[in-house]
MARBA-3410 file (N, C-alpha, C, O; in Angstrom, 1 decimal):
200
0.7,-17.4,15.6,0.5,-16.2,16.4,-0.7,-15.4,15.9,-0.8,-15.2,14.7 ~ -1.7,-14.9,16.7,-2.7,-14.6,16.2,-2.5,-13.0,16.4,-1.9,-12.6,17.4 ~ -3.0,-12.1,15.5,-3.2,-10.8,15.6,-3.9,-10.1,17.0,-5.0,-10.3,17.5 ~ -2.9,-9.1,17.2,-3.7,-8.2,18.8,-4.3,-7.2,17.7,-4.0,-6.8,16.6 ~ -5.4,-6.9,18.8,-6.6,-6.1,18.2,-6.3,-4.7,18.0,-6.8,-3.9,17.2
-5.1,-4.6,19.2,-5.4,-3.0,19.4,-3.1,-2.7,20.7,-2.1,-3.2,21.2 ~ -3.7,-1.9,20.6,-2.2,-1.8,21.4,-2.8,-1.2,22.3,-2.7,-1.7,23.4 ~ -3.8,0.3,22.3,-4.2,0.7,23.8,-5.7,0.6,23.4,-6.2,1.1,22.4 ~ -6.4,-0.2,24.6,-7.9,-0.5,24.8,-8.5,0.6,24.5,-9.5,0.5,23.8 ~ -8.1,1.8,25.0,-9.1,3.2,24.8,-9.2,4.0,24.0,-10.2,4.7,23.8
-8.3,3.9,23.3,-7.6,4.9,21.8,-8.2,4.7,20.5,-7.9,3.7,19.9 ~ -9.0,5.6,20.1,-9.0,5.3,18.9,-8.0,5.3,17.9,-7.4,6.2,17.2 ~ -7.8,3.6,17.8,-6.1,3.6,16.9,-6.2,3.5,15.1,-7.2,2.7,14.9 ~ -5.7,3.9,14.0,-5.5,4.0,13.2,-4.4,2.7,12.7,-3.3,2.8,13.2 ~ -4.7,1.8,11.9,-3.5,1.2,11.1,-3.6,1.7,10.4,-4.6,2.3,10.1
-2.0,1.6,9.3,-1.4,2.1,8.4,-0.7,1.3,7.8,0.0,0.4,8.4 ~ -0.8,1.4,6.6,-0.1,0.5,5.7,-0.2,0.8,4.0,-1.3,1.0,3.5 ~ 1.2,0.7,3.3,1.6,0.6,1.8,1.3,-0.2,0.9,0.9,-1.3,1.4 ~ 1.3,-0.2,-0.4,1.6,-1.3,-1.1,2.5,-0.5,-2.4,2.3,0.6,-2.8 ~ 3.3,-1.5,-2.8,3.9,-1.2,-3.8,5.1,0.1,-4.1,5.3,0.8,-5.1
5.8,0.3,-2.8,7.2,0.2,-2.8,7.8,0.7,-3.7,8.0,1.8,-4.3 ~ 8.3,-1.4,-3.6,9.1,-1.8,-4.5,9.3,-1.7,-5.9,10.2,-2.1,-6.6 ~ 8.2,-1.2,-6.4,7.4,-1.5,-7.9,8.5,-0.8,-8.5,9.3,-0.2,-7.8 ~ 8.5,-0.9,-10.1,9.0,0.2,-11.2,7.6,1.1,-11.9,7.7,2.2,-12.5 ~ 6.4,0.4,-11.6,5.7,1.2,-12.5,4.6,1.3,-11.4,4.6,0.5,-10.4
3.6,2.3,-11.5,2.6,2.5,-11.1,2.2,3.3,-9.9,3.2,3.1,-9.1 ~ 1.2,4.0,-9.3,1.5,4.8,-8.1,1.4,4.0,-7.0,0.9,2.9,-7.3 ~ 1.7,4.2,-5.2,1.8,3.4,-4.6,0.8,4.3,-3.6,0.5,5.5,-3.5 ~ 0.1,2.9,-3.0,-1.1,2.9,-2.4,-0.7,3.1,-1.0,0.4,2.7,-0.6 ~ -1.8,3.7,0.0,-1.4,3.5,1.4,-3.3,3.2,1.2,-4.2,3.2,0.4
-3.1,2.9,2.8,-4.8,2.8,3.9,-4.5,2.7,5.0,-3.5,2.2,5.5 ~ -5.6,3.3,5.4,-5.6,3.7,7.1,-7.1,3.4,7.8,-8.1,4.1,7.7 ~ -7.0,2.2,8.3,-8.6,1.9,8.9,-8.4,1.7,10.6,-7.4,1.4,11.2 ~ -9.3,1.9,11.1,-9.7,2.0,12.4,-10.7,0.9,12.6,-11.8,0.9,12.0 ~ -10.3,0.1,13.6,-11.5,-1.4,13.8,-12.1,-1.6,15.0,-11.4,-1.5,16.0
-13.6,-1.9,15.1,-13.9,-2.1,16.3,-12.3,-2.9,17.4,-11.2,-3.2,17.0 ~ -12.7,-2.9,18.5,-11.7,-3.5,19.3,-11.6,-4.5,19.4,-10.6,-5.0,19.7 ~ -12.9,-5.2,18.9,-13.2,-6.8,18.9,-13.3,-7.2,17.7,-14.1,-8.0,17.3 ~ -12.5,-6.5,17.0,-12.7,-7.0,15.4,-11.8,-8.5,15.6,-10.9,-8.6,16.3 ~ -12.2,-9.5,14.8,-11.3,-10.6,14.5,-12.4,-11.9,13.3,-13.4,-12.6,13.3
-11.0,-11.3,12.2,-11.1,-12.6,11.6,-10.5,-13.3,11.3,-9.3,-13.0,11.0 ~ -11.0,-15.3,11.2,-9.1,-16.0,10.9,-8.6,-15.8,9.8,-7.7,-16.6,9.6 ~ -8.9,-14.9,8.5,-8.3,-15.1,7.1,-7.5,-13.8,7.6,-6.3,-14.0,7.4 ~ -7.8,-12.7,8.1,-6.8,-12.0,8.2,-5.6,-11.7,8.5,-5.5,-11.5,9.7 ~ -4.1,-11.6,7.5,-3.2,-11.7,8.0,-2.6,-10.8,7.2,-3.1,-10.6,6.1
-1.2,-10.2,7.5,-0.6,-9.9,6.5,-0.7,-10.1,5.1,-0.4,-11.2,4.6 ~ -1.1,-8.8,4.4,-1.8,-9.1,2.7,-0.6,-10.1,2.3,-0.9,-10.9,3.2 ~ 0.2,-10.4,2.0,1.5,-11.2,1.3,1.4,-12.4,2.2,2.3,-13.2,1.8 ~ 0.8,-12.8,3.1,0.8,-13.9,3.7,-1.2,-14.5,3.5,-1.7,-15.4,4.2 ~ -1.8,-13.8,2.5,-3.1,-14.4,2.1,-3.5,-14.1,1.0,-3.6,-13.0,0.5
-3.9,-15.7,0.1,-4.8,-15.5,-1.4,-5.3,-14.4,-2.0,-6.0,-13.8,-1.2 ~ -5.2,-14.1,-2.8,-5.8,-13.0,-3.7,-7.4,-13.2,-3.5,-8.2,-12.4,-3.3 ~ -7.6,-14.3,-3.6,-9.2,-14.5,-3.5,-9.9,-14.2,-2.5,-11.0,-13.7,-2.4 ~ -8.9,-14.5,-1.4,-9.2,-13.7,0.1,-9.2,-13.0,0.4,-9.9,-12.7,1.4 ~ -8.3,-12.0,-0.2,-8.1,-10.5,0.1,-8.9,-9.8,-0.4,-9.3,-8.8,0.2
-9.4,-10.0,-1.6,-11.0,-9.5,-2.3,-11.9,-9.4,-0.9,-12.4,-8.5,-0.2 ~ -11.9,-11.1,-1.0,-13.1,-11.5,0.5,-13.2,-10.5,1.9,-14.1,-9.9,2.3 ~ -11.5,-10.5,2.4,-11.6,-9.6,3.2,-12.1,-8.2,3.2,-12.5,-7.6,4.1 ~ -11.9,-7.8,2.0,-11.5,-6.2,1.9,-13.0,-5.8,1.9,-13.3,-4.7,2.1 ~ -13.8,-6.6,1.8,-15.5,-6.5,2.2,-15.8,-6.4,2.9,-16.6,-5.5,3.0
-15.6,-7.2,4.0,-15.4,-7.6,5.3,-15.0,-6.6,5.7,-15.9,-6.0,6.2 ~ -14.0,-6.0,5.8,-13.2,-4.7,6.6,-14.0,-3.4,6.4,-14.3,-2.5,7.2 ~ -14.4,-3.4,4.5,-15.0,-2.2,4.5,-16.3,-1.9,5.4,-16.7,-0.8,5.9 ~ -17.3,-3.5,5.5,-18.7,-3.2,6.2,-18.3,-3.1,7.9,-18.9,-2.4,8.7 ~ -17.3,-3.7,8.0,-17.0,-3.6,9.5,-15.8,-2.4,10.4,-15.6,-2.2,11.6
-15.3,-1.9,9.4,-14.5,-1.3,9.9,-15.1,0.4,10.7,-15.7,1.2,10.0 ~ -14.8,0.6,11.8,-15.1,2.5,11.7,-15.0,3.3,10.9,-15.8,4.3,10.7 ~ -14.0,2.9,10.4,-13.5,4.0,9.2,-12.4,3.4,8.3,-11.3,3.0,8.7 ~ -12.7,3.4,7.5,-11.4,3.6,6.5,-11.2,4.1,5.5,-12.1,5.0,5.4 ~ -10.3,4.0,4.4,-10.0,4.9,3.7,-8.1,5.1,2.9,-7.0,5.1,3.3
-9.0,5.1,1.6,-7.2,4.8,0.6,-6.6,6.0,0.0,-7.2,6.8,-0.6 ~ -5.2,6.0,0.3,-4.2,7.1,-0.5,-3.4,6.7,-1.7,-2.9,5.6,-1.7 ~ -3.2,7.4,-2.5,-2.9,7.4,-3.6,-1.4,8.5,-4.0,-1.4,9.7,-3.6 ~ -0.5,7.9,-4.5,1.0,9.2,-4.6,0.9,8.6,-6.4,0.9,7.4,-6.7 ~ 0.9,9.2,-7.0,1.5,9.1,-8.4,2.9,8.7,-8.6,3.8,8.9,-7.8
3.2,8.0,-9.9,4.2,7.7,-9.6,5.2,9.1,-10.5,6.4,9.1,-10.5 ~ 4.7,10.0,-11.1,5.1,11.2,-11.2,5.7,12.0,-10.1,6.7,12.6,-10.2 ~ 4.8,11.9,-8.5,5.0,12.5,-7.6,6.5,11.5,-6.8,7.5,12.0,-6.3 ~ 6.0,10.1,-7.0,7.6,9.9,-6.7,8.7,9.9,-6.9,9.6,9.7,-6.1 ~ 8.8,10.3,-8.6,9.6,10.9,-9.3,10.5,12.4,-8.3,11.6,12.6,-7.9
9.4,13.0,-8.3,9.8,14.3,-7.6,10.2,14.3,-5.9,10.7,15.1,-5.2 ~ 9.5,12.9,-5.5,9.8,13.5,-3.8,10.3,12.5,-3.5,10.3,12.3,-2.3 ~ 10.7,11.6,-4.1,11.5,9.6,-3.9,10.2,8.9,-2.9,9.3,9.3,-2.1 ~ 10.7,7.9,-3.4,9.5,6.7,-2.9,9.4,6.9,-1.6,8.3,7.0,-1.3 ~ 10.3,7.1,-0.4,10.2,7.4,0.9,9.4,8.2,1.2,8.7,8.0,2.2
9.3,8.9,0.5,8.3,10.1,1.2,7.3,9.9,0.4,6.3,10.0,1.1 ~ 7.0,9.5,-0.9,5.8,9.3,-1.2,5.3,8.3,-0.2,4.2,8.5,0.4 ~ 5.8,7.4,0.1,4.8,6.5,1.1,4.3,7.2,2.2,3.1,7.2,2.4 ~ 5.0,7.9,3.0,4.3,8.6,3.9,3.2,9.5,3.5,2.2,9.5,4.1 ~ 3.5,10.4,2.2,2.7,11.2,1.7,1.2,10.2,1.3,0.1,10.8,1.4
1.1,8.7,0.8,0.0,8.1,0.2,-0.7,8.1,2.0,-1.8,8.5,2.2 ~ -0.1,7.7,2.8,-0.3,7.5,4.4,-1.3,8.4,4.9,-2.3,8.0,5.5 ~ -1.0,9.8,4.8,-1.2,10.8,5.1,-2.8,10.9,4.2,-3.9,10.8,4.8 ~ -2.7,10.9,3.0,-3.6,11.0,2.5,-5.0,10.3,2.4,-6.1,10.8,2.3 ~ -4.5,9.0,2.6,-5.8,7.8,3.9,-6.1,8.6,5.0,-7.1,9.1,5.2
-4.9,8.8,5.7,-5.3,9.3,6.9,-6.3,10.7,6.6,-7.4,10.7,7.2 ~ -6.1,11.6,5.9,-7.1,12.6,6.2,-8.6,12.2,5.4,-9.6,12.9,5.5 ~ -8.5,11.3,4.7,-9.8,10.9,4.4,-10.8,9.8,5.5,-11.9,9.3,5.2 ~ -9.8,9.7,6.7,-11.1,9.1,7.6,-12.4,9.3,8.0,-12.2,9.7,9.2 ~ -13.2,9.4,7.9,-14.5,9.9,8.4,-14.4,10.2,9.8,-15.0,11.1,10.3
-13.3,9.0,10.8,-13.1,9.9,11.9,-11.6,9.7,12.7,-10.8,8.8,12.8 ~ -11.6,10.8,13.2,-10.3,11.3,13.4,-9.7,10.2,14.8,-10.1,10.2,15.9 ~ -8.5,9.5,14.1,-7.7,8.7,14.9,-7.0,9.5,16.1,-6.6,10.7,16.0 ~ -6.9,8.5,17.3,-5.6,9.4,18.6,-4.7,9.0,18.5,-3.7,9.5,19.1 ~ -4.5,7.4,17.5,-3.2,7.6,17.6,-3.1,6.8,16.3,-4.1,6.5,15.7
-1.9,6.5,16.0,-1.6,5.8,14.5,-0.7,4.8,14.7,0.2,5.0,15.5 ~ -1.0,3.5,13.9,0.2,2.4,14.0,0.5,2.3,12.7,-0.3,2.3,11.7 ~ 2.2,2.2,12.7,2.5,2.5,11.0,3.1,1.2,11.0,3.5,0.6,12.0 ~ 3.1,0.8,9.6,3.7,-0.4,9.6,5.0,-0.1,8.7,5.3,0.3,7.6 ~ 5.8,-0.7,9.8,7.3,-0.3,9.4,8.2,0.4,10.2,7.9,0.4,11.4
9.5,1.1,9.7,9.9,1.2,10.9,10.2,3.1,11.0,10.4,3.8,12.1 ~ 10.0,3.5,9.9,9.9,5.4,9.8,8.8,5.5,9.2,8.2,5.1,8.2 ~ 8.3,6.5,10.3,7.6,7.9,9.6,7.5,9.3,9.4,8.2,10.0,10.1 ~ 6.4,10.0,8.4,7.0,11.3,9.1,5.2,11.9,9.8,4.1,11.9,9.3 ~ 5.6,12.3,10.9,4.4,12.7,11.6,3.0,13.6,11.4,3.0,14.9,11.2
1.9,12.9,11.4,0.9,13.6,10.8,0.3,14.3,12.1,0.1,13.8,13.2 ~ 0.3,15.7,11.6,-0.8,16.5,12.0,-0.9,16.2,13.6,-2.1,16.2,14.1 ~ 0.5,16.1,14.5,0.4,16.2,15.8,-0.5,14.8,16.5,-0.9,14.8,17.6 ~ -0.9,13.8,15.5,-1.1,12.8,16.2,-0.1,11.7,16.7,0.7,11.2,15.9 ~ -0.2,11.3,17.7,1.0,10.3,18.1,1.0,9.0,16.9,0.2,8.3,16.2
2.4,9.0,17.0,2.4,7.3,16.1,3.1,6.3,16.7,3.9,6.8,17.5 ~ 3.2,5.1,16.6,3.8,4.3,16.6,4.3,3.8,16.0,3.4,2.9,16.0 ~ 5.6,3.1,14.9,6.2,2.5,13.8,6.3,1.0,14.4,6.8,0.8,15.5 ~ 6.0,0.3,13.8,6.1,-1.1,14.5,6.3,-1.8,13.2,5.6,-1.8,12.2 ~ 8.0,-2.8,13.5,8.4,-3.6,11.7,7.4,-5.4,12.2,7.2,-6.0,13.2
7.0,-5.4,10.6,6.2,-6.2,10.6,4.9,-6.1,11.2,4.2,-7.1,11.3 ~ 4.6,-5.2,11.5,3.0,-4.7,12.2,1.7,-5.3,11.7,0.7,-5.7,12.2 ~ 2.2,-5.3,10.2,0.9,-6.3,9.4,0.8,-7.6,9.7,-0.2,-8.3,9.6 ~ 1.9,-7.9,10.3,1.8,-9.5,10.9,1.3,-9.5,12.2,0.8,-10.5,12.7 ~ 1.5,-8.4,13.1,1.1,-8.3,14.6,-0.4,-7.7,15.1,-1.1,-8.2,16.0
-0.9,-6.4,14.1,-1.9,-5.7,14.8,-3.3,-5.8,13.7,-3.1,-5.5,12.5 ~ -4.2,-6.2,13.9,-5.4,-6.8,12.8,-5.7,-5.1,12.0,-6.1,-5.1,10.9 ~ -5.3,-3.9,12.9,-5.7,-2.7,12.0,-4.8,-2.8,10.6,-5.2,-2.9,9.5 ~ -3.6,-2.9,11.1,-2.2,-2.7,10.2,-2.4,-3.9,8.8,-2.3,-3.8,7.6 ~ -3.0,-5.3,9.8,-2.8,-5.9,8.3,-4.3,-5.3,7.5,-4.2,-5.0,6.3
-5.4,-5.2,8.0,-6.4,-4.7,7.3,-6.5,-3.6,6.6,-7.5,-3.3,6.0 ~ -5.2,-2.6,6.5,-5.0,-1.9,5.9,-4.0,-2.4,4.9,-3.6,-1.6,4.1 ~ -3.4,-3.4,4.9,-2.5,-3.9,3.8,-3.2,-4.8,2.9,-2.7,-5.4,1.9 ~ -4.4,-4.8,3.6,-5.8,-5.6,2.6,-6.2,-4.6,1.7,-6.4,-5.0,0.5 ~ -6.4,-3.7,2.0,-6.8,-2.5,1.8,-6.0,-2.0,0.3,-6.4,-1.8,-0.8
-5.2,-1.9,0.7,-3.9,-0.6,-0.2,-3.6,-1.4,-1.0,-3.1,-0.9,-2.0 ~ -3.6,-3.3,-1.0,-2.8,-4.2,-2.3,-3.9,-4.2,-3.1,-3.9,-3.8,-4.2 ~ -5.0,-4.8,-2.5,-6.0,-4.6,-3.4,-6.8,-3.7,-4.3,-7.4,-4.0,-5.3 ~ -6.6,-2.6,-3.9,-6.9,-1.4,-4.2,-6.1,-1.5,-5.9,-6.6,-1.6,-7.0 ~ -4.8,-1.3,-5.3,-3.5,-1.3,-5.9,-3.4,-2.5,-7.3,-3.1,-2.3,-8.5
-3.9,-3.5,-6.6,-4.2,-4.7,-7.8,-5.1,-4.3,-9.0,-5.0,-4.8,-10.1 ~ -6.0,-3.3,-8.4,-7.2,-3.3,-9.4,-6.2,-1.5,-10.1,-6.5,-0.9,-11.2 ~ -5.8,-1.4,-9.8,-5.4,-0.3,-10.4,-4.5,-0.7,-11.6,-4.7,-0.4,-12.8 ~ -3.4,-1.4,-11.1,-2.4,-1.9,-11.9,-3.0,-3.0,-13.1,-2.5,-3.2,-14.1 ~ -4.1,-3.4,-12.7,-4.8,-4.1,-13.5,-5.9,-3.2,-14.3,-6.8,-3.9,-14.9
-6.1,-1.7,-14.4,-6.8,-1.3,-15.1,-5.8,-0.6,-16.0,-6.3,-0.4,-17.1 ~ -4.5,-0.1,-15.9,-3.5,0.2,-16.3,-2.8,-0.8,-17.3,-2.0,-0.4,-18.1 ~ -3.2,-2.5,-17.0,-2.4,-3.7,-17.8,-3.7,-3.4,-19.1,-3.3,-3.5,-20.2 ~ -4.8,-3.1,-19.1,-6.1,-3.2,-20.0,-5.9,-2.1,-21.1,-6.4,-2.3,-22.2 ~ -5.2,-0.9,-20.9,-4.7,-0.1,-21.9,-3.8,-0.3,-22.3,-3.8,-0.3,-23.5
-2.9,-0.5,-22.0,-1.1,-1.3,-22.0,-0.7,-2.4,-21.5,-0.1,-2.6,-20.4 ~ -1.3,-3.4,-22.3,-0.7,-4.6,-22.0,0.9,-5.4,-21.8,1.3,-6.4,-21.2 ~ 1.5,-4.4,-22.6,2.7,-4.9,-23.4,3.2,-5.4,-22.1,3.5,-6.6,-22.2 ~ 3.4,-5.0,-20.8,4.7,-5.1,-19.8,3.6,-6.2,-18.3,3.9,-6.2,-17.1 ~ 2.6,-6.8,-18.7,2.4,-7.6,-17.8,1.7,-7.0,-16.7,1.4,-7.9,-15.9
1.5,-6.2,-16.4,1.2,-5.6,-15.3,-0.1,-6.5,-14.2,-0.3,-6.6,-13.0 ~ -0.7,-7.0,-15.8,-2.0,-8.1,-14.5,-1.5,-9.2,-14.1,-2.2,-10.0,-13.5 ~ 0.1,-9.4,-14.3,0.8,-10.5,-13.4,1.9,-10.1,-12.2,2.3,-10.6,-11.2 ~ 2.5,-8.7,-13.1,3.9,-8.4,-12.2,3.4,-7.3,-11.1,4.0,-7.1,-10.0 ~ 1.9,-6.5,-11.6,1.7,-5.7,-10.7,2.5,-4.4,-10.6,2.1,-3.6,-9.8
3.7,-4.1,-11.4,4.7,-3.7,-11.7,5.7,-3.2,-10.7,6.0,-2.1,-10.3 ~ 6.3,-4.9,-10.5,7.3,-5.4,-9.8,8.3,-5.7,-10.9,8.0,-6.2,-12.0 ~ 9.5,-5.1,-10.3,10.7,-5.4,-11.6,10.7,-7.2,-11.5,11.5,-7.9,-10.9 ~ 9.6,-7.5,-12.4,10.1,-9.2,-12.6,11.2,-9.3,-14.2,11.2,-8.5,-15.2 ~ 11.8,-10.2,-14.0,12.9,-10.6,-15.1,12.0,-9.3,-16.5,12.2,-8.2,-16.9
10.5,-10.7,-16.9,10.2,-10.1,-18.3,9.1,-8.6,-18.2,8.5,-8.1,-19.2 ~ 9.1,-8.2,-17.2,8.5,-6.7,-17.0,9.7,-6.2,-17.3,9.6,-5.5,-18.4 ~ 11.3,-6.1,-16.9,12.2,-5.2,-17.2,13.0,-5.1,-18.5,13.6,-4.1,-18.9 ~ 12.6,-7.1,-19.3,12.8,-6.8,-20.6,11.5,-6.1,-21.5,11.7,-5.9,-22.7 ~ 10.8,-5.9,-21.1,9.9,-5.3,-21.7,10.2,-3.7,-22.0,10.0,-3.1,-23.1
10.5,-3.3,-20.8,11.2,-1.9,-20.5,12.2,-1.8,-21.5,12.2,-0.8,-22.2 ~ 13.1,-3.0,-21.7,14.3,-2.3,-22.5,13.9,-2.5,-24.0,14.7,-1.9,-24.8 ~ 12.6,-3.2,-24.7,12.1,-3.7,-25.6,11.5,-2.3,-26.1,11.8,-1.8,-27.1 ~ 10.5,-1.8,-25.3,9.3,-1.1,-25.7,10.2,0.4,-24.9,10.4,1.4,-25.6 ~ 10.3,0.4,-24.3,10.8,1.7,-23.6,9.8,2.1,-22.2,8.8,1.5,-22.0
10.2,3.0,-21.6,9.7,3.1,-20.2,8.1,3.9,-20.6,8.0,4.8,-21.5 ~ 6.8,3.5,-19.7,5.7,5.1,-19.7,6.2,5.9,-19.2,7.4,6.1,-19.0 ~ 4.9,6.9,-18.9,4.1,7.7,-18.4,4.0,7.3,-16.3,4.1,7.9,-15.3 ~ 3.5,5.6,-16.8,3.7,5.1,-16.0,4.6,4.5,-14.8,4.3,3.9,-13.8 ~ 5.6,4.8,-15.3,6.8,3.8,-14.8,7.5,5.3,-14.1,7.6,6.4,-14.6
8.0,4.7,-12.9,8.9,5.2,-12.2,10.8,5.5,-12.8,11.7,4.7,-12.8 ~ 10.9,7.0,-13.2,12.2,7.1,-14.1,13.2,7.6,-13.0,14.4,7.9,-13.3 ~ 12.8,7.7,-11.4,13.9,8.0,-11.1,14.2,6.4,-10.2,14.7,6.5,-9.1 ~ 14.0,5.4,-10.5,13.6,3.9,-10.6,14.8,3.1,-11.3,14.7,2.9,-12.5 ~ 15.9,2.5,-10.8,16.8,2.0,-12.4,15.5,1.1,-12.9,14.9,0.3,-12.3
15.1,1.6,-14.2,14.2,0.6,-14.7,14.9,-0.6,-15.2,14.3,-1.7,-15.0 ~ 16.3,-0.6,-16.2,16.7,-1.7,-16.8,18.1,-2.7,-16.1,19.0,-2.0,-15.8 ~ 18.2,-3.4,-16.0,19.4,-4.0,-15.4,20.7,-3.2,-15.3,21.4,-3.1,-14.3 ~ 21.1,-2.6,-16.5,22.3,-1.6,-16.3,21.8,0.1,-16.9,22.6,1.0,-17.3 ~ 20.9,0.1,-16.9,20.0,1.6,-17.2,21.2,1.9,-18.5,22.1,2.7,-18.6
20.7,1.0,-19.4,21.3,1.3,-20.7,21.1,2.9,-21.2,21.9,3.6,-21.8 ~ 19.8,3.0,-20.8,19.5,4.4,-21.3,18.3,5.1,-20.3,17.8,4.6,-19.4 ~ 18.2,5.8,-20.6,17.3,6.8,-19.7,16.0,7.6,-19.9,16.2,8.8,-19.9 ~ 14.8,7.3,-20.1,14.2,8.1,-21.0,13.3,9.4,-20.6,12.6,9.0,-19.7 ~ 13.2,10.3,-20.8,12.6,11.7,-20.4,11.5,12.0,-21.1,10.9,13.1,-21.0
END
């Protein structure tokens, strides 16, 4: 199944899209790009369904071609305080108001949002696999995200981060219980298998 370009022909539409959720450590990224109507390329698909090498590739590609785009950033301090739900929308938002130009409507990838600034949205699950905006912005926000988590593994190696990305994998969470949680890591997060302990 190949990606549709656009949902309405006339609209300047916005994709939207996350990365990094699911993580224990690190802030989570959004982007929001706007693509010609005839944008199409075949490597683009859902970031998690293409190469790392590719996603570099693309994310060139999208930046020289796209209308606009543009990445949000939520600390993982801030989703400490407002839970990962809303930081995602909050990283969303933050793409979004750095567009150079103002979307009519927005395609979010997933199935809630919370509404920016009186523009219409659409929530659509799996979107990154359906609309070329939605995954080019999940090109966007992992990659981004990659190089983040990977400049964060270069001061603090201990917990893997230039492999887990910081995804609770097995030896990222023994690390947690080894070395103890950052600065970085998400504490309202169970970090350790039975949250032996808690750290503040």
């Amino acid at each position: 199944m190949s990606l549709k370009a656009y949902l309405h022909k006339t609209i300047v539409e916005a994709g939207c899209d996350e990365a990094g959720r699911g993580c224990l450590a690190g802030s989570v990224f959004a982007a929001a790009v706007i693509l010609p109507k005839d944008f199409h390329h075949p490597l683009l698909n859902d970031s998690k369904k293409v190469t790392e090498a590719n996603r570099y590739k693309l994310r060139e590609i999208i930046e020289k071609e796209a209308i606009a785009h543009a990445v949000g950033e939520v600390s993982s301090k801030e989703i400490d305080e407002i839970n990962i739900l809303n930081a995602s929308f909050l990283a969303m938002h933050r793409a979004i108001d750095k567009l150079q130009q103002k979307p009519e409507s927005l395609l979010i990838d997933g199935n809630r949002f919370k509404e920016y600034k009186g523009i219409p949205h659409q929530c659509i699950i799996k979107g990154d696999a359906k609309f070329a905006s939605i995954a080019a912005a999940s090109v966007l926000a992992k990659t981004y995200r990659d190089d983040y988590m990977n400049q964060l593994h270069e001061k603090d190696p201990r917990y893997g981060w230039l492999n887990n990305k910081g995804y609770g994998t097995e030896s990222h969470r023994e690390a947690i219980e080894k070395h103890g949680a950052t600065e970085h890591h998400r504490h309202s997060f169970q970090l350790v298998k039975w949250d032996l302990f808690h750290q503040h």
